[in-house]
C-alpha positions as CSV (number, residue, x, y, z in Angstrom):
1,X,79.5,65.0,92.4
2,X,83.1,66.5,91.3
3,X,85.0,67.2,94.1
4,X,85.8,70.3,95.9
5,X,88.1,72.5,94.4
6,X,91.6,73.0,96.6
7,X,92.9,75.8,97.1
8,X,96.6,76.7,98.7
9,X,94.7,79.5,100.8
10,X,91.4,80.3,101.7
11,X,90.7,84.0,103.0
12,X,87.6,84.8,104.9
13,X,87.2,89.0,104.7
14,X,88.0,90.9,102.3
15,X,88.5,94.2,103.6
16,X,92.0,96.3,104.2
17,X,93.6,93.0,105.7
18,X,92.2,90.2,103.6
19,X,91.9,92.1,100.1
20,X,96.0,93.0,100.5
21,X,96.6,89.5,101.4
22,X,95.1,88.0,99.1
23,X,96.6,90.0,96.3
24,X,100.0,89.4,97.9
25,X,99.4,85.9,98.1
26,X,98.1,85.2,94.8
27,X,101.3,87.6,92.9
28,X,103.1,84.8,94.7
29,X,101.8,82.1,92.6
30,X,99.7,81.0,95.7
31,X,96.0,79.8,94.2
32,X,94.0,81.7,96.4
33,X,90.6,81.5,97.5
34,X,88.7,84.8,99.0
35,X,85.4,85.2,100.4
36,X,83.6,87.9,102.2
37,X,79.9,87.8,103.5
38,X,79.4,91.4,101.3
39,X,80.8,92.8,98.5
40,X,83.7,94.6,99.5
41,X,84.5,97.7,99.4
42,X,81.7,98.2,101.7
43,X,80.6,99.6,105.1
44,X,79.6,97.0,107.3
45,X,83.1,97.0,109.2
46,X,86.5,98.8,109.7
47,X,87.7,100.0,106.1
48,X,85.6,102.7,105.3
49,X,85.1,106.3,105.8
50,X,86.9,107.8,103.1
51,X,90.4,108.6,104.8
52,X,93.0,106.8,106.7
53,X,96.0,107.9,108.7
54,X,99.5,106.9,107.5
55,X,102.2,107.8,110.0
56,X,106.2,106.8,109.7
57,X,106.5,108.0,114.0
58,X,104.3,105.6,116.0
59,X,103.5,106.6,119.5
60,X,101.9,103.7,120.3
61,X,105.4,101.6,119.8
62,X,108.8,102.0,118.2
63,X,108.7,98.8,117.0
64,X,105.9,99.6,114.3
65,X,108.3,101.9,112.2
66,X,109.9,99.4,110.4
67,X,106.5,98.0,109.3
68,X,105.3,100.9,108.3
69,X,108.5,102.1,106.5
70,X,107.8,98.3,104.1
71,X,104.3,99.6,103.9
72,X,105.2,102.7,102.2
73,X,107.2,100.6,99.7
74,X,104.3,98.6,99.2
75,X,101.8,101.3,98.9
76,X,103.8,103.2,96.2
77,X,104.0,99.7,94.4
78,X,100.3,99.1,94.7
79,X,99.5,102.4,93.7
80,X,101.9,102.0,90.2
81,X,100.6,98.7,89.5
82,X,96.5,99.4,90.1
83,X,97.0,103.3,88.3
84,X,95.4,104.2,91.1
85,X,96.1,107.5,93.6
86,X,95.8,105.7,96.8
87,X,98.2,107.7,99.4
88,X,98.6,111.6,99.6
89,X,101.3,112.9,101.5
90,X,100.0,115.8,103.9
91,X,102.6,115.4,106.8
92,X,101.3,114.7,110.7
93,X,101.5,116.5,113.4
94,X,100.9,114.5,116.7
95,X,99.8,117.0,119.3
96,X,99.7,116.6,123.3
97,X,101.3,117.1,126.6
98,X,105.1,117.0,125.6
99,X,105.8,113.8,128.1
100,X,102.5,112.4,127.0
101,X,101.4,109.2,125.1
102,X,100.6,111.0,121.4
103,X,103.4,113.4,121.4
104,X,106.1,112.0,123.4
105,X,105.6,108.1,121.5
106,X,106.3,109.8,118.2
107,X,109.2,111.6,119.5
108,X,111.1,108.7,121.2
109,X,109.7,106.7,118.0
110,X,111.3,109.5,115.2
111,X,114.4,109.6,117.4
112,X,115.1,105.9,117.8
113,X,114.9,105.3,113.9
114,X,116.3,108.5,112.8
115,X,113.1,109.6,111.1
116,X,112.9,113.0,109.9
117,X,110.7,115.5,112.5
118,X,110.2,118.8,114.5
119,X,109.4,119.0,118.2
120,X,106.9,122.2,117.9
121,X,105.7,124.8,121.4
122,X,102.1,125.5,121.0
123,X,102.9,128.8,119.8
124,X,105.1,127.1,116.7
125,X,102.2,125.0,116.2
126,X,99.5,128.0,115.7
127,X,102.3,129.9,113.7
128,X,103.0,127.1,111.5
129,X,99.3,125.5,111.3
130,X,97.2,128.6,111.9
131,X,93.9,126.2,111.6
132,X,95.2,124.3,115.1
133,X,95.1,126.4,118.6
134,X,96.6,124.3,121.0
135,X,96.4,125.5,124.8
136,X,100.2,126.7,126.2
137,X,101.7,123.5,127.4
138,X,100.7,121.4,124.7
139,X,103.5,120.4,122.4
140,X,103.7,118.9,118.6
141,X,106.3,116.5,116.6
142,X,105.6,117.1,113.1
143,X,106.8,114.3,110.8
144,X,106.9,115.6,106.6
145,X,106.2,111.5,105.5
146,X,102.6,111.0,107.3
147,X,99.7,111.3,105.0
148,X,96.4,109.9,103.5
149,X,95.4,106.4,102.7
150,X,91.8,105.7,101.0
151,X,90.5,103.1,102.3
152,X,87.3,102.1,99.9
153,X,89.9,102.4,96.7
154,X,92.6,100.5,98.7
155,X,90.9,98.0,99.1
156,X,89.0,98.0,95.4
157,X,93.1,97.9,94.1
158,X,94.0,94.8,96.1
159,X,91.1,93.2,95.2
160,X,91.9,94.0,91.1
161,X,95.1,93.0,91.2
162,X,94.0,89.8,93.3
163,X,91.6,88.6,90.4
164,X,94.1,89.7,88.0
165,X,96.8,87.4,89.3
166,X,94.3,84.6,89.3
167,X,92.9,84.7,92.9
168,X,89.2,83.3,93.1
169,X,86.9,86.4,95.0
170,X,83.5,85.2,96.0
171,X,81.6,88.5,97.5
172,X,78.0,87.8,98.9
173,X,79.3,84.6,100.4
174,X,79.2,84.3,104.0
175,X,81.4,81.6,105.7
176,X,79.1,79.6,107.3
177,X,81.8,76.6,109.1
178,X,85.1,75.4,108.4
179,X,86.6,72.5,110.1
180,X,90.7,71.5,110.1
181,X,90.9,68.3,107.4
182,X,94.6,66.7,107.8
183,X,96.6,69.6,107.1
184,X,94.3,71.7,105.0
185,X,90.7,73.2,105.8
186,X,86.9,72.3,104.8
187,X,85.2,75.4,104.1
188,X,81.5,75.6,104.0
189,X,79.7,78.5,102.8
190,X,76.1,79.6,102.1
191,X,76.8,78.3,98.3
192,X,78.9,75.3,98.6
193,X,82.0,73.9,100.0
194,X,85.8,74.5,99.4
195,X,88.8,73.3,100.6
196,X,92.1,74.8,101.0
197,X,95.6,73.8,102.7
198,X,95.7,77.2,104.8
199,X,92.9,79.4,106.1
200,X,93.3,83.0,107.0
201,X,90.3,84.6,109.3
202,X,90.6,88.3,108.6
203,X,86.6,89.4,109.4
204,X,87.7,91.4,112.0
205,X,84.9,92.3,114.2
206,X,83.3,88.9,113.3
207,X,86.3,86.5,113.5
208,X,85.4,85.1,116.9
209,X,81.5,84.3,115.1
210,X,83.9,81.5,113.3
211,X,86.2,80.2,116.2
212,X,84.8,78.0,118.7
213,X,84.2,79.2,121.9
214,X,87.1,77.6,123.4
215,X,89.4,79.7,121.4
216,X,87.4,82.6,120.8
217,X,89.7,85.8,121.6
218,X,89.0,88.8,124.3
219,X,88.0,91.1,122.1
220,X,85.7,94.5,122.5
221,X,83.7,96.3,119.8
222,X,84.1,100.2,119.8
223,X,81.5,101.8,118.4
224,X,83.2,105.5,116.6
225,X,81.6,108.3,114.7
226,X,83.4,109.9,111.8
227,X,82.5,113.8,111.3
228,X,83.2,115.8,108.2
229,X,82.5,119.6,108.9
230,X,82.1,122.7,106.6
231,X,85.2,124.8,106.3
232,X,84.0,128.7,106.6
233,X,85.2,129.7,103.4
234,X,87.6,132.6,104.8
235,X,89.8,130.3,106.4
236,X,89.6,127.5,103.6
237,X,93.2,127.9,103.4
238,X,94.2,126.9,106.5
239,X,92.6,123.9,106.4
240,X,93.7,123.0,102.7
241,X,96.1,120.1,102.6
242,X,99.2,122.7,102.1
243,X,98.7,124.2,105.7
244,X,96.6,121.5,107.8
245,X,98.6,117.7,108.3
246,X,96.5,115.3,109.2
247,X,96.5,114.9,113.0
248,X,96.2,112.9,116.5
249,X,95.8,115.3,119.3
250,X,95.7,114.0,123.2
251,X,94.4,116.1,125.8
252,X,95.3,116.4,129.4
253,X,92.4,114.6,130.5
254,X,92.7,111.6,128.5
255,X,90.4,112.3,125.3
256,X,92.5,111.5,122.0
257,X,91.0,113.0,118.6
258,X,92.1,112.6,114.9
259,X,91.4,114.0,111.7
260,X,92.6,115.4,108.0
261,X,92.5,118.6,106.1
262,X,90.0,119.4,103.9
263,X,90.0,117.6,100.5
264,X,86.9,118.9,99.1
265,X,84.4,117.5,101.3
266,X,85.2,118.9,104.7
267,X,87.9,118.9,107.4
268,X,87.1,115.3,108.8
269,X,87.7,115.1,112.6
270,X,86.9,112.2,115.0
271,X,87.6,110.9,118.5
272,X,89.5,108.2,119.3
273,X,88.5,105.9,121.8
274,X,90.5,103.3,123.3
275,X,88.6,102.6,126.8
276,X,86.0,100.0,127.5
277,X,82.7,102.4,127.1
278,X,79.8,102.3,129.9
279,X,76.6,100.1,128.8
280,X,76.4,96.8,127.7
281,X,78.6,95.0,125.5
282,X,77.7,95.5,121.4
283,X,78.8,93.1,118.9
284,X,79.7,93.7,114.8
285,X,76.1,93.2,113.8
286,X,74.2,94.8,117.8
287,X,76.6,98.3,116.9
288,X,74.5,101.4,116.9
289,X,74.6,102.6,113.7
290,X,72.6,106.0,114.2
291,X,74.1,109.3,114.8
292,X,73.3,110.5,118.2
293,X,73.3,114.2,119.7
294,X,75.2,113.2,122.5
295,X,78.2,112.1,119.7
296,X,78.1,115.4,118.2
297,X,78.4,117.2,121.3
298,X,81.2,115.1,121.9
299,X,83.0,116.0,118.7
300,X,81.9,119.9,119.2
301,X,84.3,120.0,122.9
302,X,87.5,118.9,120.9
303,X,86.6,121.7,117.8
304,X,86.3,124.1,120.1
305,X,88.7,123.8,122.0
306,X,91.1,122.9,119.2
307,X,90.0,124.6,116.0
308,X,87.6,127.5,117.3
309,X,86.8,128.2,113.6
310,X,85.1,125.2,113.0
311,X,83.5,125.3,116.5
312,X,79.9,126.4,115.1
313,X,80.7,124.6,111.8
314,X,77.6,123.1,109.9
315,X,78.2,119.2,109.7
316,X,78.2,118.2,106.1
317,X,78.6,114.2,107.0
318,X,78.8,111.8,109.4
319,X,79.3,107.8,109.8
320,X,79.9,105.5,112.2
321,X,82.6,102.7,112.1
322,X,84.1,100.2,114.6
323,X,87.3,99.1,116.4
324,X,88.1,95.7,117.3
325,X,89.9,96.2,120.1
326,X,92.3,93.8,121.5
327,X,93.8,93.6,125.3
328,X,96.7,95.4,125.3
329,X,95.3,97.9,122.3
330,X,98.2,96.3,119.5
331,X,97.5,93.9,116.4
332,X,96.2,90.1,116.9
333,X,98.2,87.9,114.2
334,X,98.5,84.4,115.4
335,X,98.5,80.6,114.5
336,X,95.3,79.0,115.9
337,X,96.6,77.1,118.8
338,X,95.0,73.7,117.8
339,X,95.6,73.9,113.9
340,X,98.8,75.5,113.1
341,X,97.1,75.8,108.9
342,X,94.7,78.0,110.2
343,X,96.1,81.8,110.7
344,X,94.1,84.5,113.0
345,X,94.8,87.9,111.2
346,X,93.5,91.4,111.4
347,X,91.8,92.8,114.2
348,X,93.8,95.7,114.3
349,X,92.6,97.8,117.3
350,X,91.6,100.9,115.1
């Protein structure tokens, strides 16, 4: 039997994480091996749904910025080298009480790196965006760089380029058990075996399924429902991309909602949830997938009291999705603490 083939990296899921690195690694001569349990882009896990948020201002830390500022680089470059329209600049306003974690993190983040912005009054915001009513005492930092990634294309680019740089992309093929050998990895899969001298696990809401227990990592599943509504069409305008930035609006009692003008298929809005729910735990695979009344009810509160004219709105789609949802709410991307080849990468906390 011939042996194995070896590969300098192995990556296990192929979604936003695992498709981009395995087309950076593979442009970097690396021979790269990636597998994924479906056939990415798909919508099983995290990177679907149409639409994405791209912000330069991160509330959530100052320390993101520079990140994001190399991912715009890299986006433009992806996007010139697939021929492929994957970002759409809308701007983003980031809405909330003015001391608050939404609209005071993007102000201390725009003024610590000198990033372009406005610090809006609820009345500036309805004057400005006349599809956003805001209650007095609410307070906006509009940034002109924030915009619109697509996820399902993104992720078909990386993995185009991937195979065209020579990267080996087995879809279909579930990991089934890999084991640390010397100072590579034994992969086995539901169709063979494969070896490589570095892993990277990015299956987000599945990667503890392929660490042992001893290392698995406290992680919670978040179930969320993505809504596209009906614009009425005498205030299409104002939710066109020209007049409506894609958004993250906190309220005073704790409730944080996103969403994105309306590109043809409805003004998309969605709530963002960052607390442990009530009920038992879910997993990737246990995750509701069925729309319930009680979501759109939900989603209906934050319309009406933040865009009245879609308050009554016929829903023209909805989806659900998942977080996976680390401690402290930030990015997991770690060594594995007993084999230092083996790399822990993506789950991103939504």
């Amino acid at each position: 039997m011939p042996a194995a083939p070896f590969y300098d990296c192995a990556v296990v899921g192929l979604g936003a994480m695992g498709s981009a690195a395995a087309w950076h690694l593979a442009r970097r001569g690396a021979n790269v091996l990636g597998l994924d349990r479906w056939a990415p882009p798909h919508a099983h896990g995290s990177s679907h749904g149409r639409t994405r948020i791209i912000r330069e201002a991160y509330f959530e830390d100052s320390r993101y910025v520079p990140l994001v500022r190399r991912a715009y680089e890299l986006w433009a470059e992806t996007e010139r080298l697939a021929g492929e329209h994957l970002f759409q600049q809308t701007g983003g306003l980031m809405i909330g009480p003015p001391d608050g974690a939404v609209a005071g993190g993007a102000r201390r983040s725009a003024e610590e790196h000198g990033l372009a912005h406005a610090t809006l009054s609820a009345r500036e915001i309805r004057e400005r965006f006349p599809a956003f009513v805001p209650a007095e005492g609410m307070a906006g930092v509009w940034e002109p760089r924030a915009g619109i990634l697509f996820p399902e294309r993104a992720v078909a680019a990386h993995l185009r380029l991937a195979a065209g740089a020579g990267a080996d992309l087995r879809t279909d093929e579930p990991l089934e058990k890999w084991s640390a050998d010397g100072e590579g990895v034994r992969l086995r899969t539901a169709r063979g075996e494969h070896r490589a001298r570095r892993l990277l696990l990015c299956a987000g809401g599945w990667v503890n399924d392929l660490l042992p227990a001893a290392v698995r990592l406290p992680l919670r599943i978040e179930r969320q429902v993505q809504w596209w509504f009906d614009v009425p069409a005498a205030r299409a305008g104002d939710f066109a991309p020209e007049r409506f930035s894609v958004f993250v609006a906190e309220f005073p009692d704790g409730r944080t909602a996103y969403g994105f003008p309306d590109l043809g298929d409805g003004c998309k809005v969605a709530l963002h949830r960052h607390a442990a729910p009530s009920g038992p735990a879910v997993t990737a695979d246990t995750l509701p997938r069925e729309i319930m009344r009680a979501d759109e009810v939900e989603v209906r509160a934050v319309l009406r009291e933040l865009f009245p004219a879609l308050a009554d709105a016929p829903v023209r789609d909805a989806s659900t999705c998942f977080y996976t949802v680390t401690p402290d709410g930030h990015f997991w991307l770690d060594r594995h603490p007993a084999h230092g080849q083996v790399w822990i990468v993506s789950p991103c906390s939504g």
